[in-house]
C-alpha positions in Angstrom: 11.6 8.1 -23.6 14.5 9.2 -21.7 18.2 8.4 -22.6 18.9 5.0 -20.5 15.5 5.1 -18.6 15.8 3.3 -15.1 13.1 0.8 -15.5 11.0 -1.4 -18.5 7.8 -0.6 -20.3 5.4 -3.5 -20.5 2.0 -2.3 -22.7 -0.9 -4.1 -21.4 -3.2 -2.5 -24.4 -4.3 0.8 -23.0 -2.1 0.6 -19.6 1.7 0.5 -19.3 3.8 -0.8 -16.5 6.7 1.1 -15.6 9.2 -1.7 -14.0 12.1 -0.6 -12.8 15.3 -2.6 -11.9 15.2 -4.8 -9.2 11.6 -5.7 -10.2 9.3 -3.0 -7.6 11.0 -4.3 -4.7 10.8 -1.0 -1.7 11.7 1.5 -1.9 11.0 1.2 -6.0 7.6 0.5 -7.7 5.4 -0.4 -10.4 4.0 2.6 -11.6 0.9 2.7 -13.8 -0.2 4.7 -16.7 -3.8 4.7 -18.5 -3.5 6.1 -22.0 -7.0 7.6 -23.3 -7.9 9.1 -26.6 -8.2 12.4 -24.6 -6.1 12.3 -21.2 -3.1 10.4 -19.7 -3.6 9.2 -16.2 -0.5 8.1 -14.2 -1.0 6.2 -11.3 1.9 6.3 -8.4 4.4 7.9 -10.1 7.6 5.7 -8.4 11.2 6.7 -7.5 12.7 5.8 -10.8 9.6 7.8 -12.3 10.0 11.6 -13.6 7.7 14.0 -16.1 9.9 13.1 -19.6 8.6 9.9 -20.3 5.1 10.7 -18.7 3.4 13.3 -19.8 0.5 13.3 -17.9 -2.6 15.4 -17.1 -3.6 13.6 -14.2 -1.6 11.4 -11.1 -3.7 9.6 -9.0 -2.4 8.6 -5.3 -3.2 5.1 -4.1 -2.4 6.1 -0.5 -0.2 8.2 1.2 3.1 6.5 2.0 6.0 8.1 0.6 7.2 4.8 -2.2 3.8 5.9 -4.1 4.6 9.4 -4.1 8.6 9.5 -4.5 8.0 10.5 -8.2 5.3 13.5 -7.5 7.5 16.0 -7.5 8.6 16.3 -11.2 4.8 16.5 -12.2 3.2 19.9 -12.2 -0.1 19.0 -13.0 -3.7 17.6 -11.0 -2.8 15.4 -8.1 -5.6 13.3 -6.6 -5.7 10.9 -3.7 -8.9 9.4 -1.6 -10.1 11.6 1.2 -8.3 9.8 3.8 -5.3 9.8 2.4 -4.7 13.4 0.6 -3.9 14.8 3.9 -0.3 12.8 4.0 0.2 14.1 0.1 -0.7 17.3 1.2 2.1 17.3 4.1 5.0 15.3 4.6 4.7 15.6 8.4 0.8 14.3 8.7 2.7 11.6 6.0 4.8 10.7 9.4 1.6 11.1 11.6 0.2 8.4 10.2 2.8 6.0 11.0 2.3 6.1 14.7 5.9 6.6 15.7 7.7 7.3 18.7 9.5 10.7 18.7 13.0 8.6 18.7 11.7 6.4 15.7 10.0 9.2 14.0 13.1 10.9 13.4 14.9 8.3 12.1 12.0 7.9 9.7 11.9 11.1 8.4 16.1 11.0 7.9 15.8 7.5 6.2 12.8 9.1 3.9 15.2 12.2 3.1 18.1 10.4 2.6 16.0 7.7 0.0 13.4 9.9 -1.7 14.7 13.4 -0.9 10.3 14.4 -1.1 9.4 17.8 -0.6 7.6 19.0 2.5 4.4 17.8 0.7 2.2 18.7 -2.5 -0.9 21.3 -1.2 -2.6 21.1 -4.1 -3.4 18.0 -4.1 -7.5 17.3 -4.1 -9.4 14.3 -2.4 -11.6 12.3 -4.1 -14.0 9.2 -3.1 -14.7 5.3 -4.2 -15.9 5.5 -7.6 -14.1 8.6 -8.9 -14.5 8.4 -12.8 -11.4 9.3 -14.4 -13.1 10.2 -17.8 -9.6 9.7 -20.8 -11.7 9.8 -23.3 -12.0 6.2 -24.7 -10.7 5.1 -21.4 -12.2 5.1 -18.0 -9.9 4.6 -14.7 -12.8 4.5 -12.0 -11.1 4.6 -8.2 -11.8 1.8 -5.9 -11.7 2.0 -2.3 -9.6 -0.8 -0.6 -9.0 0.1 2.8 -6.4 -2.0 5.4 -3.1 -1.1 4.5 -4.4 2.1 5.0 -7.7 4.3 6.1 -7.7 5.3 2.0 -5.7 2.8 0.4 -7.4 2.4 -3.3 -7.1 1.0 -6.4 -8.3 2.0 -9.8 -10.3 -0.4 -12.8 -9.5 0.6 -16.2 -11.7 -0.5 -18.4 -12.7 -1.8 -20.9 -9.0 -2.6 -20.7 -9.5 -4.6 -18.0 -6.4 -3.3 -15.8 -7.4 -3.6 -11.9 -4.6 -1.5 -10.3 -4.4 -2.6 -6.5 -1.2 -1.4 -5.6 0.0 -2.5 -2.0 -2.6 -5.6 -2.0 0.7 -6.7 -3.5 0.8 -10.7 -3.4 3.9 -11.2 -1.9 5.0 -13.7 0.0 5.7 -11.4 3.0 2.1 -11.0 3.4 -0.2 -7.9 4.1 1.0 -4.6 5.7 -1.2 -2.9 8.2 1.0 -1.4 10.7 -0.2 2.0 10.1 -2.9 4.5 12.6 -5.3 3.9 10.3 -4.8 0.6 9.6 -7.2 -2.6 9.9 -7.3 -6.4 9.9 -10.7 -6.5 9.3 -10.9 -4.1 6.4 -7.8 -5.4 4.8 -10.0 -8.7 5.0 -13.1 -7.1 3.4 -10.7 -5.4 0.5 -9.4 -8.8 -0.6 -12.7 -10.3 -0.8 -13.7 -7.1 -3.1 -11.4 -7.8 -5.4 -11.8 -11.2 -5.4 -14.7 -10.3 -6.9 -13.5 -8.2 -9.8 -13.1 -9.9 -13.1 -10.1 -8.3 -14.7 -7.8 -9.4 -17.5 -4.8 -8.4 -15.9 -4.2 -7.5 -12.1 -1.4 -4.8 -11.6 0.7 -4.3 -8.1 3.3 -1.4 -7.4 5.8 -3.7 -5.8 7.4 -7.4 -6.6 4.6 -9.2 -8.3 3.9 -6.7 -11.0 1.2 -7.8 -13.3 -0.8 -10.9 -13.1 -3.0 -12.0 -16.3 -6.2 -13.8 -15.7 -8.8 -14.4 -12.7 -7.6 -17.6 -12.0 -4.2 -17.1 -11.4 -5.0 -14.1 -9.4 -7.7 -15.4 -7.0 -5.1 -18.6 -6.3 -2.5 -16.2 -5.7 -4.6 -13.4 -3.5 -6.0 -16.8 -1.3 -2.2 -17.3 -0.6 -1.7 -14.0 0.4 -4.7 -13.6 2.5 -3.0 -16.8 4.4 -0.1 -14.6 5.7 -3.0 -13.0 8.2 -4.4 -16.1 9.2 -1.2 -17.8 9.8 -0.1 -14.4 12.6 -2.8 -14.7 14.6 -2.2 -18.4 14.7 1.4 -17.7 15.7 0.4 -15.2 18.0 -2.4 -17.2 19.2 0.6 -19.8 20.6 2.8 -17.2 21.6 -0.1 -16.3 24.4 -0.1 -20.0 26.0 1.0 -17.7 29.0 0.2 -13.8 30.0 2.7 -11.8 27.9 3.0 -7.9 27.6 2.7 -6.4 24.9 6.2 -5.3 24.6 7.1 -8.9 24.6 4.6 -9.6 21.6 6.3 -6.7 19.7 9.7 -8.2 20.4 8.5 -11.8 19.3 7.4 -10.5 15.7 4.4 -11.3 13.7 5.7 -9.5 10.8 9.3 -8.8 10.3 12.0 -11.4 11.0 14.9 -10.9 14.1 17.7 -9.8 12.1 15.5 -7.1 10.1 16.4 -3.6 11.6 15.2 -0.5 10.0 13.6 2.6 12.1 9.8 1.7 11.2 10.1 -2.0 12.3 8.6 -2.0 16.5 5.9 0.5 15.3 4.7 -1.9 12.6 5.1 -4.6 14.8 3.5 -2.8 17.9 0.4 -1.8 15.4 0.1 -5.0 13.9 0.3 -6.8 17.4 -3.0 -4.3 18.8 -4.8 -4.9 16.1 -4.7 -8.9 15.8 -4.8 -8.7 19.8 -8.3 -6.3 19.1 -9.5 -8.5 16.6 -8.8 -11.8 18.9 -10.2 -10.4 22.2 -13.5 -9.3 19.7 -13.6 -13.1 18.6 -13.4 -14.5 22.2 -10.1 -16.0 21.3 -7.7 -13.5 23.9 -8.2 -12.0 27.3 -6.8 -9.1 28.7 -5.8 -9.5 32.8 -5.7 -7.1 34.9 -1.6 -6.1 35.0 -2.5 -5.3 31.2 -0.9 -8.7 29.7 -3.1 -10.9 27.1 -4.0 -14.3 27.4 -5.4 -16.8 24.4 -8.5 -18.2 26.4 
């Protein structure tokens, strides 16, 4: 350990949590390591995060937003992030690409990223792997775990037989699911949480607020609640349409951040989010589009 380290341990048998101050709120994180009888694999190395109390030989990416990788650069060993996502680690500009930003918003993105996580222009090295990926530590598997939604390659990563289910930004809060991203999707985000509803873990780990979560129970209660958050927009949105509206005036109406909230990202999530639930409705039979381009609930 360092001298006055900026978050807690928490030893979950062969895992630890890194927790720093504040609890994992953004732009922090929960950062995960797996401890094997042969290899140490870290697992989003966040902000508060650097190489003297991690000595790893492997980091694994969950996705490519720039909270999971704020840490990267005081590691100099192999870097590994699903196929869909290593392009972003790779380069801090296809990083930006992926939001879907305006060039106005864009560059206040990439000066709110310098000014927070001061990241390098991106991490070449770093090589893509697929769902199921076997992280062999020896005594200690970490086997990857394709959770798509948030992102195109969003993932999270089993440890076993520790029972640890990493699924970082399938985070449980009380905000609710983020897909505001190009590669995002309601529909996968759907199918994810029903995978790892699935999973029988002991403990379920998230990089922001909630942290850890012990037992199946507790989890699947807790993941139901979260899956609500979608439900409840497109039931908001749903009356928002009792009349044609553009999307503009969707965007402006927010089905994710509230009014007051102002922060560079916050009408390209919303303008995302509101194309995809509008998608997803018009699929279901449940909007119309008219002919000036404005969407109706039918």
């Amino acid at each position: 350990m360092t001298t006055a380290p900026s978050f807690t341990e928490t030893r979950f048998d062969e895992v630890t949590v890194l927790e720093p101050a504040g609890g994992g709120a953004f732009p922090r994180g929960n950062t995960v390591v797996a401890h094997g009888s042969e290899a140490t694999l870290v697992l989003d190395p966040s902000l508060d995060v650097d190489h003297d109390p991690v000595d790893a030989d492997a980091v694994m990416i969950s996705h490519a937003h720039e909270d999971h990788i704020a840490g990267l650069r005081h590691f100099d060993t192999a870097m590994f992030a699903h196929h869909d996502e290593v392009g972003g680690v790779r380069s801090l500009q296809v990083l930006l690409d992926g939001y879907g930003l305006t060039p106005e918003e864009r560059a206040a993105v990439d000066a709110q990223i310098g000014d927070t996580f001061a990241l390098t222009p991106g991490f070449p090295e770093a090589q893509g792997i697929g769902d199921g990926h076997v992280f062999d530590l020896g005594d200690v598997t970490a086997t990857v775990v394709h959770l798509p939604g948030h992102t195109r390659g969003h993932c999270g990563v089993l440890v076993e037989p520790t029972g640890f289910f990493y699924i970082a930004d399938i985070d449980l809060t009380s905000f609710g699911p983020m897909y505001g991203d190009v590669g995002s999707s309601v529909d996968d985000y759907l199918a994810s949480i029903a995978r790892v509803r699935e999973v029988d873990a002991r403990w379920y780990g998230t990089f922001h607020q909630k942290g850890v979560v012990e037992g199946s129970r507790d989890f699947r209660e807790r993941l139901t609640a979260y899956e609500g958050v979608i439900h409840r927009r497109e039931e908001r949105l749903l009356e928002f349409l009792d009349r044609p509206r553009q999307l503009h005036e969707i965007v402006e109406h927010r089905l994710v951040y509230r009014p007051h909230v102002q922060m560079p990202f916050v009408d390209a999530v919303e303008r995302r989010t509101a194309q995809l639930h509008l998608e997803r409705l018009t699929r279901h039979g449940q909007v119309t589009r008219t002919d000036d381009g404005s969407f109706h609930r039918t």
